[in-house]
C-alpha positions in Angstrom: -93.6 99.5 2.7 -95.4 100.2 -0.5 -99.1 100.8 1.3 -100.3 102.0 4.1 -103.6 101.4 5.5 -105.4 103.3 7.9 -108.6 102.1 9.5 -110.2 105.4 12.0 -113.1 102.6 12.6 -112.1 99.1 12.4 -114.0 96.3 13.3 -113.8 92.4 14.2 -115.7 90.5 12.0 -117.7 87.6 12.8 -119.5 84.7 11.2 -122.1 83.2 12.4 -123.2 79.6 10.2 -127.0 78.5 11.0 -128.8 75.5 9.1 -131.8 77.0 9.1 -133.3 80.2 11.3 -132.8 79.5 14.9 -131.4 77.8 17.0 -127.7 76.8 17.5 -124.7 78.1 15.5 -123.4 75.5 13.6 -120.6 77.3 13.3 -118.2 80.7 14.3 -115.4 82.1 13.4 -114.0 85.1 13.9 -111.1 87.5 11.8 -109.9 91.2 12.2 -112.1 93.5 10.2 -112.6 97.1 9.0 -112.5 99.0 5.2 -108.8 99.3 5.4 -107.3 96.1 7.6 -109.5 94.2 4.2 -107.4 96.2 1.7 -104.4 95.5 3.5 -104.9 91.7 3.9 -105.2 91.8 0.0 -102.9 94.2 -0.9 -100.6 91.4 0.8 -102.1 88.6 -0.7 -101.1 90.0 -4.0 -97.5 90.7 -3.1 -97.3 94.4 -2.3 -95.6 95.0 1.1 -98.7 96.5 3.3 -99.4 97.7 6.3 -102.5 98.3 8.0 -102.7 101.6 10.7 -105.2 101.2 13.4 -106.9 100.7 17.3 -106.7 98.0 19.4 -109.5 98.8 21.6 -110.2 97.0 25.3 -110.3 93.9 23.8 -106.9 94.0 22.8 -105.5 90.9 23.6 -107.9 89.4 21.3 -107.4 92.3 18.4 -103.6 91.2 18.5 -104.2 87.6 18.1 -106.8 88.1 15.2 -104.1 90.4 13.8 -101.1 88.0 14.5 -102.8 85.6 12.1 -102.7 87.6 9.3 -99.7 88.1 6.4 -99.8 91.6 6.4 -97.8 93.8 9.0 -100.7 95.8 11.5 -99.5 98.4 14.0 -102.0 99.2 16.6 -102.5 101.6 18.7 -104.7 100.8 22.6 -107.5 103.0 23.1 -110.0 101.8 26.3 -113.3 101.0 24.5 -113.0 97.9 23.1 -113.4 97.5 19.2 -117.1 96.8 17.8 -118.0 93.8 16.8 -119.8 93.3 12.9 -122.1 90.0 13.0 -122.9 88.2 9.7 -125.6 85.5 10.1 -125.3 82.9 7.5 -128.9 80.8 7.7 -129.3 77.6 5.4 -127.9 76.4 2.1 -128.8 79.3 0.2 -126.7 81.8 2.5 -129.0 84.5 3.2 -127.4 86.7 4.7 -128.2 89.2 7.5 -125.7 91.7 9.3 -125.8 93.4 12.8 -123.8 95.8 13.7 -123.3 97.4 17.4 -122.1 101.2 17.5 -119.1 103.3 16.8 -115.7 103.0 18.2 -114.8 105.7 20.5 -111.3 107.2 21.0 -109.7 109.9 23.7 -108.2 113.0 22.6 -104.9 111.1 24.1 -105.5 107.7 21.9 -105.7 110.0 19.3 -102.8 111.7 19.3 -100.8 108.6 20.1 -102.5 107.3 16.7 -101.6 110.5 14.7 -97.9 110.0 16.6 -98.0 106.1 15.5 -98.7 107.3 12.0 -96.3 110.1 11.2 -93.8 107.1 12.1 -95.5 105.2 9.3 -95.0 108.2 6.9 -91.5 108.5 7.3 -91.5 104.8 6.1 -92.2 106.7 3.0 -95.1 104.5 1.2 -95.7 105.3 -2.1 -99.7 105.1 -1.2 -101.9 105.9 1.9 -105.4 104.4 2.0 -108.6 105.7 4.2 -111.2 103.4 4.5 -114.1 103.8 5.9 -116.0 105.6 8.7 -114.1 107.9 12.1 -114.2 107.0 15.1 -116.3 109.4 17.5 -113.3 111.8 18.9 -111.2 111.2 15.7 -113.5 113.7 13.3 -110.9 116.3 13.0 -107.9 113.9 12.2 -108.9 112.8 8.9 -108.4 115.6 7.2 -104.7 116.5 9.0 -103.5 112.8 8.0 -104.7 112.9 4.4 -102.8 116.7 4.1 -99.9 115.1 6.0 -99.7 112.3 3.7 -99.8 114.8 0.6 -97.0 116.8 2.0 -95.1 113.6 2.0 -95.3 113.3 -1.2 -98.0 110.2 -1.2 -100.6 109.0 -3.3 -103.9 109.3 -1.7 -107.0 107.3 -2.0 -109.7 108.4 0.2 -112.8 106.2 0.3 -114.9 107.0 3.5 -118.3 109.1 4.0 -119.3 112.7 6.0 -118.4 115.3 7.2 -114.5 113.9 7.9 -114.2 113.3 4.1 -115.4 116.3 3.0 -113.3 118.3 4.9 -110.6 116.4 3.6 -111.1 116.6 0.4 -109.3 120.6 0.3 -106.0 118.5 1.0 -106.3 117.2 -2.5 -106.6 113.7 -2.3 -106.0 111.8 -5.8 -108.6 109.6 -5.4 -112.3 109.2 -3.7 -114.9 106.4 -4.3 -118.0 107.0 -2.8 -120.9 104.5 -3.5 -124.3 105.8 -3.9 -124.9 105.8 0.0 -122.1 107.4 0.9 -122.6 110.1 -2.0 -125.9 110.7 0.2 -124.3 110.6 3.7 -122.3 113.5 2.4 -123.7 115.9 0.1 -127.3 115.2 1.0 -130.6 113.2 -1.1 -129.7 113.6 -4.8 -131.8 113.9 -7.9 -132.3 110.9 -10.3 -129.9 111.2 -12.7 -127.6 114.0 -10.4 -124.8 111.5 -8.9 -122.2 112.3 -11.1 -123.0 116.0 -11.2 -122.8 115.9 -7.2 -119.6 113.5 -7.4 -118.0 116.5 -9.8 -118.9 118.9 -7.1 -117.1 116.8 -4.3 -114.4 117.1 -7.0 -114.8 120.6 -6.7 -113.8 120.6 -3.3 -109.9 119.4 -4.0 -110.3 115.7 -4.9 -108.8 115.0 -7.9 -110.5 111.9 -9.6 -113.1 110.1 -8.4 -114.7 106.9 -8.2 -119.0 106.5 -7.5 -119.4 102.4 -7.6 -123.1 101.0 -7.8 -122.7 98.0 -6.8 -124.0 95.0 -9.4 -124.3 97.8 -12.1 -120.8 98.2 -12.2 -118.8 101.9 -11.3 -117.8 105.5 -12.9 -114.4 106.9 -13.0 -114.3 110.8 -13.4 -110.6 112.6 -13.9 -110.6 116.0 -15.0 -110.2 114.8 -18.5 -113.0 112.4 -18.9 -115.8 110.0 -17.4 -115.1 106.0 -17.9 -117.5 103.4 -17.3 -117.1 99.6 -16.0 -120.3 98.2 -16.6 -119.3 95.4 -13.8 -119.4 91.8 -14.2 -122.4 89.1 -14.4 -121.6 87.3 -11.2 -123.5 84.5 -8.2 -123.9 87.0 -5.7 -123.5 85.8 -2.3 -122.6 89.2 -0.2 -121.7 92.5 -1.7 -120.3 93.2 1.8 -116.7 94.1 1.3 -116.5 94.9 -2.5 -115.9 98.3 -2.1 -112.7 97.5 -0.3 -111.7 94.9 -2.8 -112.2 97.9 -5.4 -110.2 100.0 -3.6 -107.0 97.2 -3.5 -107.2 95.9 -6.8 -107.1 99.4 -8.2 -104.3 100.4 -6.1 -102.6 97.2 -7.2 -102.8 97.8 -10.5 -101.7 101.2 -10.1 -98.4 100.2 -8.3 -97.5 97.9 -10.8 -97.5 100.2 -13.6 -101.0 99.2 -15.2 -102.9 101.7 -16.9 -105.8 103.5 -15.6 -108.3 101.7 -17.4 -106.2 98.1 -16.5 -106.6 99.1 -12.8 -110.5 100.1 -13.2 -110.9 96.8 -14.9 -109.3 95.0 -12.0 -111.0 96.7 -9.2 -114.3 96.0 -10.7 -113.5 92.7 -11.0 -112.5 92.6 -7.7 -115.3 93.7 -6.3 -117.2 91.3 -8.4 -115.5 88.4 -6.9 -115.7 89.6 -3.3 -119.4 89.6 -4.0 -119.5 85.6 -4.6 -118.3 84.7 -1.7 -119.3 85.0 2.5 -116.3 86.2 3.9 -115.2 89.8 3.0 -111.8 90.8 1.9 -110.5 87.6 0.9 -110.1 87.8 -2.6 -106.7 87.0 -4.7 -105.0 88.2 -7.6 -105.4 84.5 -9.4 -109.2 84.9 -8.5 -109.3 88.4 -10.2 -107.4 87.4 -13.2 -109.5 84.4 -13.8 -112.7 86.6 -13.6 -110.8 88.8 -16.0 -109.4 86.3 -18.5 -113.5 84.5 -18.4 -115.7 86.5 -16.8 -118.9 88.4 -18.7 -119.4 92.3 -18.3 -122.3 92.9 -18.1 -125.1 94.8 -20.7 -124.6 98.3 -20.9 -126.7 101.1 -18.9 -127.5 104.6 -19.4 -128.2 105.8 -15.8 -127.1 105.9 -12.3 -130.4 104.7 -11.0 -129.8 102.3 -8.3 -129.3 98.4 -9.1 
């Protein structure tokens, strides 16, 4: 295993296609979901071995068989509440698109420990990366931050993208990479300044992370190291849902970074990653073909000055 994925608060995803407002769906389907179970169904697609870490919830038997349809390997661990449900509602030709989501997963101090258990396993698989996407679980606050330090003590490249009080407390285990977008930079450090997002992303740096990411969406996303501040200014792209580009972000970069690109050749891929993700109404489908296509033809697009929101 090259990557491992580990989702606190996955999801299933479903789709819901309408002709027009009301009435019956003309259409439904349904596919595992969550930040990281995405990154690991793309990491996959691309052809690094993946696997995604998370709950199976009371609807189990259905959790496996969405899982059992998918490439990538997913170990899961049963807690009693079942696993939330997202709803997209596709209405008409022109895909507008609305999403509804129902509340947090829940987990036992027992679930929990049996996760934690589950993923030490994992660890001594010894993958060369551990991703964290996404929200916690209510009852799992405290076990982000002792997975990401476990993970470091292992030796692992860490890539933390979630939100809160979880990921800040995390961040003193020195993760090597964050990437909050300008609503998560919010959820965590508070209402910022026009013009103060990469001043409070440097702070979160100051914290233990080591580089960070802050993605804005259409206008295209900052890197910060220690050593200097890049810019993507994004690409010029149909958007149909910017649901799930953050996730395609995240496992395009760490990709790239796994097969010995450079850090701005990963940066380039995750933004156009994201980009892609963003033309289409399923999340967390997109392929390495589709993101060197985008690469090889696709328009950045004009450059900005600001971090003003797009």
């Amino acid at each position: 295993m090259k990557v491992l994925c580990v989702t606190l608060n996955p999801c299933i995803d479903r789709i819901e296609w309408y002709r027009q407002s009301g009435g019956e769906p003309t259409r439904i389907c349904h596919y595992i979901g969550g930040k990281g179970v995405n990154v690991a169904r793309m990491l996959q697609g691309a052809g690094i071995d993946s696997c995604s870490l998370s709950i199976s919830g009371g609807n189990a038997d259905f959790v496996k068989r969405l899982c059992d349809r998918e490439a990538f390997r997913s170990v899961l661990v049963p807690t009693q509440e079942p696993v939330r449900i997202m709803t997209m509602i596709v209405n008409g030709p022109e895909h507008r698109i609305y999403q509804v989501c129902n509340s947090v997963n829940r987990i036992t101090q027992r679930e929990l420990e049996q996760l934690i258990d589950k993923y030490h396993a994992l660890l001594e698989e010894d993958p060369s990366w551990v991703i964290f996407s996404g929200g916690v679980a209510e009852g799992a606050e405290e076990a982000l931050p002792r997975m990401v330090s476990a993970a470091k003590a292992k030796g692992c490249k860490v890539f933390l993208d979630s939100y809160g009080l979880p990921f800040q407390n995390a961040l003193s285990s020195h993760p090597d990479y964050i990437k909050p977008n300008l609503d998560e930079l919010r959820q965590t450090v508070g209402e910022l300044p026009k013009g103060g997002e990469i001043e409070a992303v440097g702070r979160l740096m100051q914290y233990g992370a080591r580089n960070a990411f802050l993605t804005l969406g259409e206008a295209g996303s900052y890197l910060i190291t220690p050593e200097r501040t890049l810019w993507h200014p994004g690409f010029a792209v149909h958007t149909v849902s910017p649901i799930g580009s953050g996730d395609s972000f995240t496992a395009f970069f760490v990709y790239g970074m796994v097969m010995g690109c450079s850090l701005e050749e990963s940066f380039a891929m995750a933004n156009a990653a994201g980009a892609v993700n963003a033309m289409h109404v399923k999340s967390g489908q997109v392929t390495l073909k589709s993101v060197r296509r985008l690469l090889a033809k696709g328009k950045p697009r004009a450059e900005r000055t600001g971090t003003e929101d797009a």
